[in-house]
N, CA and C of each residue as an Amber inpcrd file, in Angstrom:
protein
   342
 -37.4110000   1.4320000  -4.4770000 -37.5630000   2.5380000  -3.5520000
 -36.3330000   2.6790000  -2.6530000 -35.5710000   1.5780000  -2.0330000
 -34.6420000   1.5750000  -1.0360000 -33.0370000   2.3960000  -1.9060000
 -33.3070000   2.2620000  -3.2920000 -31.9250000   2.8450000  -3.6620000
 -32.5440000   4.7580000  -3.9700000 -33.9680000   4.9310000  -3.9280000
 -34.3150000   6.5160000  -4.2680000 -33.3250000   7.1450000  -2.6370000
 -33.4380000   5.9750000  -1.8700000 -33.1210000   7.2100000  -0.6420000
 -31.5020000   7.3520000  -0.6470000 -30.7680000   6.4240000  -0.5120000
 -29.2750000   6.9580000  -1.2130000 -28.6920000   7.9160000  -1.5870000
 -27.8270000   8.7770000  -0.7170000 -27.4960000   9.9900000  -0.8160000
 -26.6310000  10.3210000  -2.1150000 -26.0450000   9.1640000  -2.9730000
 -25.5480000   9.1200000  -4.2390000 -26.5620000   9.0360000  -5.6080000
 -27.6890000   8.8260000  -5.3540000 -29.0570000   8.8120000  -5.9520000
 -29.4620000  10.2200000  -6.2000000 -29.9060000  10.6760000  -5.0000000
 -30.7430000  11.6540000  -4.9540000 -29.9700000  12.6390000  -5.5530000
 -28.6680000  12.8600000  -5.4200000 -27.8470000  13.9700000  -5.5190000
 -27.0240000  13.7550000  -7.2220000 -27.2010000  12.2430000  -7.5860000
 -27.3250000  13.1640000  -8.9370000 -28.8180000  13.0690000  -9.7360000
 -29.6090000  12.7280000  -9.2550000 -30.7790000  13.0100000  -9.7680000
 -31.1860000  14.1160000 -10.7330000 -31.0480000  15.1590000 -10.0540000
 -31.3180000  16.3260000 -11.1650000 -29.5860000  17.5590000 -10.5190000
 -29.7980000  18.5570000 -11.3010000 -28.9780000  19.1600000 -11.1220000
 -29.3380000  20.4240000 -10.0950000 -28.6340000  19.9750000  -8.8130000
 -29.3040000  21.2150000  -7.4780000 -28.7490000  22.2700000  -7.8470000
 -27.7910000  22.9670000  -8.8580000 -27.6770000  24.5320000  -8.7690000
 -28.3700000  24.9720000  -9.9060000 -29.2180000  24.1820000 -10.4440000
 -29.9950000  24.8010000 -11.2650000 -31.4330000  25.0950000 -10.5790000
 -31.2310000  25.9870000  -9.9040000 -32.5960000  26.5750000  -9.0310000
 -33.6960000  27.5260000  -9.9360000 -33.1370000  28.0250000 -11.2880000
 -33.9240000  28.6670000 -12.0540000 -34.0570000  30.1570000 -11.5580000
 -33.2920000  30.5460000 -10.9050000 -33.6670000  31.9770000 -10.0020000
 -34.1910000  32.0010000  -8.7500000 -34.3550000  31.0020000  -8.4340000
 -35.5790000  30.7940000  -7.4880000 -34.4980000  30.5930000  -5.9720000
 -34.0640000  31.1060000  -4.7730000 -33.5100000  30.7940000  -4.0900000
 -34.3960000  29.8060000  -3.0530000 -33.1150000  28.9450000  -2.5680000
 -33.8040000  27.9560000  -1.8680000 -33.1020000  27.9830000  -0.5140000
 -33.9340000  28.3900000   0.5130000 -33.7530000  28.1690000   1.7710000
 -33.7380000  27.2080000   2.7340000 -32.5470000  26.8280000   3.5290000
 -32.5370000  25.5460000   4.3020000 -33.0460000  25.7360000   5.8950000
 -33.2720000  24.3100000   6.4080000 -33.5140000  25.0600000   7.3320000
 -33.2240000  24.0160000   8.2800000 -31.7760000  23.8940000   8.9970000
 -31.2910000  22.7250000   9.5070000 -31.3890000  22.4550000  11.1380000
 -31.6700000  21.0090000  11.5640000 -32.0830000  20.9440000  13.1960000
 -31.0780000  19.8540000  13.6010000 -30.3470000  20.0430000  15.2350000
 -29.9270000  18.9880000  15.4630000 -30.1040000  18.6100000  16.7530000
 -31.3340000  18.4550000  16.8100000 -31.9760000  17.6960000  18.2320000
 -32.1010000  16.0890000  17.6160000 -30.8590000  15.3690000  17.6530000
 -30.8810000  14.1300000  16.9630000 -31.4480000  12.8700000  18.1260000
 -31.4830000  11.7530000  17.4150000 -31.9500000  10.5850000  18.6060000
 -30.8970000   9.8520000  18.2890000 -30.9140000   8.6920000  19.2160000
 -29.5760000   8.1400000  19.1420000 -29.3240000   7.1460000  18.4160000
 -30.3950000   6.3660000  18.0210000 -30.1740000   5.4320000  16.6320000
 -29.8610000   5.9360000  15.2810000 -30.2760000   7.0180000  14.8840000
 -30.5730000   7.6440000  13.8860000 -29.2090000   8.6770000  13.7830000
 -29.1550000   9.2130000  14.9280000 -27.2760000   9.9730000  15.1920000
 -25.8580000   9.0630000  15.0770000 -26.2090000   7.9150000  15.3770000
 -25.4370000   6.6870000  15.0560000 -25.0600000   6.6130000  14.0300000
 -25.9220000   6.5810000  12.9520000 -25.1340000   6.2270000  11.9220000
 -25.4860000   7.5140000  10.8120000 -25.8880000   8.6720000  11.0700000
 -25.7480000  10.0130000  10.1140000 -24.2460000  10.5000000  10.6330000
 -23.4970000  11.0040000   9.2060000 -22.6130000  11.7750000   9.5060000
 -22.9290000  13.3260000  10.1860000 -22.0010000  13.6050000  10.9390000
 -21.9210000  15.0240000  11.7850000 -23.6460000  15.3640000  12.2150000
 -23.6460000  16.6710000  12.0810000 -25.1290000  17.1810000  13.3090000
 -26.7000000  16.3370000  12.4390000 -27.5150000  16.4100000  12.9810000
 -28.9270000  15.7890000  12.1240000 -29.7600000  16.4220000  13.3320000
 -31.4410000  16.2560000  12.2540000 -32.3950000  16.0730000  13.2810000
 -33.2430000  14.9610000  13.1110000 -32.0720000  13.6500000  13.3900000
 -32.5220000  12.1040000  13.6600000 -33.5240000  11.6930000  12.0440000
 -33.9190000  12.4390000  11.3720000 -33.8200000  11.9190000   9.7040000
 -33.1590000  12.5920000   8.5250000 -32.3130000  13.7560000   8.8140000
 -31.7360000  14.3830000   7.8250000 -30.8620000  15.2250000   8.3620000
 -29.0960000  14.6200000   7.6430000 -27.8510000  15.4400000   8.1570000
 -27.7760000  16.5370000   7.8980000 -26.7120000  17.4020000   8.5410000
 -26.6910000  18.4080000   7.8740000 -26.0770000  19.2270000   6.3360000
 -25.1950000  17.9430000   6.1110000 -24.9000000  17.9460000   4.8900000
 -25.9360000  18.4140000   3.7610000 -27.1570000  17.5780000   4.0920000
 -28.0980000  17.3800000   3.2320000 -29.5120000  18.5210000   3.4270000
 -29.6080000  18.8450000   4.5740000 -30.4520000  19.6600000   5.1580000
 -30.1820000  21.0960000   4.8990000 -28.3400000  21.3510000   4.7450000
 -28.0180000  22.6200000   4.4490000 -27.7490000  22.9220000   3.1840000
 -27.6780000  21.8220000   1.9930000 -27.5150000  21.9990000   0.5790000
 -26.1750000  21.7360000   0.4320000 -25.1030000  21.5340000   0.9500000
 -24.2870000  21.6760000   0.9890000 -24.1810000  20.4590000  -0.2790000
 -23.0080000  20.2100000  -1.6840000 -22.8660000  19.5440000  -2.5410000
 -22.3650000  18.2150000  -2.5050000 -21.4060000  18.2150000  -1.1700000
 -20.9100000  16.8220000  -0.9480000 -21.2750000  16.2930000   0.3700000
 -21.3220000  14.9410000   1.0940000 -21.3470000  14.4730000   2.0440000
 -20.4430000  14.2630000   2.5290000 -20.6430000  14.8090000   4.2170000
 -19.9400000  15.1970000   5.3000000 -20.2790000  15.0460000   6.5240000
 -19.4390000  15.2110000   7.3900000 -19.9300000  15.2500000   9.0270000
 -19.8860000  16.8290000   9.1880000 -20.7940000  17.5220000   9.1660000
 -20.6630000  18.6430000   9.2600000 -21.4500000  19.1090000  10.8030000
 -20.8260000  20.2210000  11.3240000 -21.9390000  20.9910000  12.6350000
 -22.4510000  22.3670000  12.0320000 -22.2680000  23.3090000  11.2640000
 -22.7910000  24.2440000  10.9780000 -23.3270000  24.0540000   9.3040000
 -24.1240000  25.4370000   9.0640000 -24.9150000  25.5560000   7.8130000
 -24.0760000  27.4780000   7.2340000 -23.2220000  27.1550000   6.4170000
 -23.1280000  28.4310000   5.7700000 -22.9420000  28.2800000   4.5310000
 -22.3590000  29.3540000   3.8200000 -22.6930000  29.3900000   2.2050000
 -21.1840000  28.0910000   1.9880000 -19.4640000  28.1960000   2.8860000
 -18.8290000  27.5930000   2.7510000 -18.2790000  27.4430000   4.0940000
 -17.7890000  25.8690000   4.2490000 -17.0100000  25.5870000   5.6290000
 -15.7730000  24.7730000   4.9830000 -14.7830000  24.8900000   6.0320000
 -13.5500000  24.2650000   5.6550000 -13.0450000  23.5110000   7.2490000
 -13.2110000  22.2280000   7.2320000 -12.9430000  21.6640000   8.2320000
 -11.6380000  20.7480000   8.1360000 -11.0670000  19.8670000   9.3130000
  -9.9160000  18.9420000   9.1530000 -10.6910000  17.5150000   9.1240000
 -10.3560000  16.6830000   8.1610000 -11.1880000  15.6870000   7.8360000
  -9.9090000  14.3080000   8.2960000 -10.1930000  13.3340000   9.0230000
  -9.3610000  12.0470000   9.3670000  -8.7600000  12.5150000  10.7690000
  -7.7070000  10.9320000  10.6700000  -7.4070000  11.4010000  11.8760000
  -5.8010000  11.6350000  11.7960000  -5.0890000  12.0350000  13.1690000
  -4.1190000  13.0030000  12.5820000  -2.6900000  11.9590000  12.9810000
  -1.6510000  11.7640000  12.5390000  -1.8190000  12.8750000  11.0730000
  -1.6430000  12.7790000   9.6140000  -2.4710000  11.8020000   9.5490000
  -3.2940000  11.5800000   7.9840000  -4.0660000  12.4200000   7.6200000
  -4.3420000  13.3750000   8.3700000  -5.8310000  14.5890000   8.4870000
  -5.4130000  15.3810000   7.5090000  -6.5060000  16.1370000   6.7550000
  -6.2050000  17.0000000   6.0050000  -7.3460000  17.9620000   6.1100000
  -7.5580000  19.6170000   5.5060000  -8.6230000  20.2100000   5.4640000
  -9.6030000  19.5820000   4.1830000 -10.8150000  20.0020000   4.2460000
 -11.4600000  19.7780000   3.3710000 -12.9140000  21.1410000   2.9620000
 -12.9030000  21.8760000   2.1250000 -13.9700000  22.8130000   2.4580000
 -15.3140000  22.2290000   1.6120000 -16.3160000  22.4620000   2.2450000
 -17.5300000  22.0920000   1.8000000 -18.4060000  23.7570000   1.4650000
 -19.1030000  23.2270000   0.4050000 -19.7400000  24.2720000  -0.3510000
 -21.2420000  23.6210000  -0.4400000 -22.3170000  25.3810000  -0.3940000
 -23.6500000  24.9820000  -0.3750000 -23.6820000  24.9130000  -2.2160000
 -24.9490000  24.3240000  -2.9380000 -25.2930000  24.2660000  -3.9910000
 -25.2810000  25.7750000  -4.3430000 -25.0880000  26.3380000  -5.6790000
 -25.4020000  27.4650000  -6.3210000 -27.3160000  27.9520000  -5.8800000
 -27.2800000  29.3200000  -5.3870000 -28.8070000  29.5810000  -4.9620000
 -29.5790000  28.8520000  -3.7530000 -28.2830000  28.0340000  -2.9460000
 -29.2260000  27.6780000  -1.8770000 -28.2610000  28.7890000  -0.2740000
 -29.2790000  28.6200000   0.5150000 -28.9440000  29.2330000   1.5960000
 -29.7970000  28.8900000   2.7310000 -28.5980000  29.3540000   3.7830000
 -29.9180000  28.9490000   5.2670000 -30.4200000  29.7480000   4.9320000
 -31.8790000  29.7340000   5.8450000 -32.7310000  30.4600000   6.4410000
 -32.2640000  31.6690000   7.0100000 -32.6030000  32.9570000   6.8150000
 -32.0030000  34.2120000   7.4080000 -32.8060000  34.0250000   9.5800000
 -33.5520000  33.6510000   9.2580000 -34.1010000  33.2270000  10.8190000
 -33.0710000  32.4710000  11.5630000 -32.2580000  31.1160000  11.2290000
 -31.9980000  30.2070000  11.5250000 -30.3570000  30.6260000  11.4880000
 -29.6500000  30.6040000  12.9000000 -28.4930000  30.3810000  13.3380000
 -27.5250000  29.5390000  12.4670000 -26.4410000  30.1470000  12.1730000
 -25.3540000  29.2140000  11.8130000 -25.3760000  27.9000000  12.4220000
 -25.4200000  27.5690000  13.9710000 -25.5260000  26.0570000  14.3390000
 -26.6580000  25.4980000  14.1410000 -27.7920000  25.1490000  13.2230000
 -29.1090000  25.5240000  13.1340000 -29.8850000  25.2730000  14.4380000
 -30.9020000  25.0520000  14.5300000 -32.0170000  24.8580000  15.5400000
 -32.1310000  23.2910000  16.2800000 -32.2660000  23.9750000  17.9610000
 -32.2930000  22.4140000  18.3510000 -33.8360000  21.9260000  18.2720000
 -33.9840000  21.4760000  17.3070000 -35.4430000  20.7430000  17.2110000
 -34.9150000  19.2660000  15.8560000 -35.9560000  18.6080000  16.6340000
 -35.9620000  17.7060000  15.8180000 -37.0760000  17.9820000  14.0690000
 -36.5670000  16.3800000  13.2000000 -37.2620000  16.4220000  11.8140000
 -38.8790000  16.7090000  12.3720000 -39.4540000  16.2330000  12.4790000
 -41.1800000  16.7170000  13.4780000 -41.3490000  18.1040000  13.6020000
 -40.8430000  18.7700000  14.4540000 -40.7490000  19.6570000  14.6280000
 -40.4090000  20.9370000  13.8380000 -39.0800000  20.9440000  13.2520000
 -38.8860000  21.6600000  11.8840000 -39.7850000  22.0020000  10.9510000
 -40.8560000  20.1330000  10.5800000 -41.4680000  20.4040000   9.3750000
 -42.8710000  21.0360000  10.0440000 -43.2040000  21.3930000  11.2410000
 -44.6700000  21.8890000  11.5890000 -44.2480000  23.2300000  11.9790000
 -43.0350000  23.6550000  12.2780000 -42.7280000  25.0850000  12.6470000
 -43.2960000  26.0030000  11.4170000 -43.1840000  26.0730000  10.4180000
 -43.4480000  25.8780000   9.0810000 -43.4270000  27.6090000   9.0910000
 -42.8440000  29.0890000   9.7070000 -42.7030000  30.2370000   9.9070000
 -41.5920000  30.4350000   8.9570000 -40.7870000  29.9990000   9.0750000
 -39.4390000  30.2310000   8.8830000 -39.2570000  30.0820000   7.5940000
């Protein structure tokens, strides 16, 4: 069970742009806690980054959710850009702000509107 949660696991598990037609909406929070913000890369809501929350294909420290972001990755000046891309057929939530929502994982999953 401890290697299903592994973000190198899950992600090649099956193939995420094969959505079948079916679009898949994200719906990302970063009212994080501080153990749990510790050690997730970039925004979370204290159980799921936003990397992962927004579909996005690779893992990142990311703060926003769009279809593509291009950020400066390291430090400088070893730094370079890097752009991150959502899976084929996924997307935020048309409700939900580019910075997504400050609510935590709890919260997100009982809002359940969106």
């Amino acid at each position: 069970m401890d290697k299903a949660l592994i973000v190198g696991t899950a992600r090649s598990s099956f193939n995420h742009n094969n959505t079948a037609g079916v679009t898949v909406a994200h719906v990302p929070g970063y009212k994080g806690m501080f153990g749990a913000s510790a050690i997730l890369p970039g925004e979370d809501d204290y159980a799921v980054a936003y990397h992962s929350s927004c579909g996005y294909s690779t893992v990142g420290g990311l703060s926003k959710c769009q279809s593509s972001i291009t950020q400066s990755e390291g430090i400088w000046p070893f730094n370079s850009n890097k752009t991150y891309y959502q899976y084929s057929g996924h997307v935020r939530a048309g409700s939900v702000p580019v910075a997504g929502l400050y609510e935590d994982h709890g919260q997100i999953k009982t809002s359940g509107w969106r």
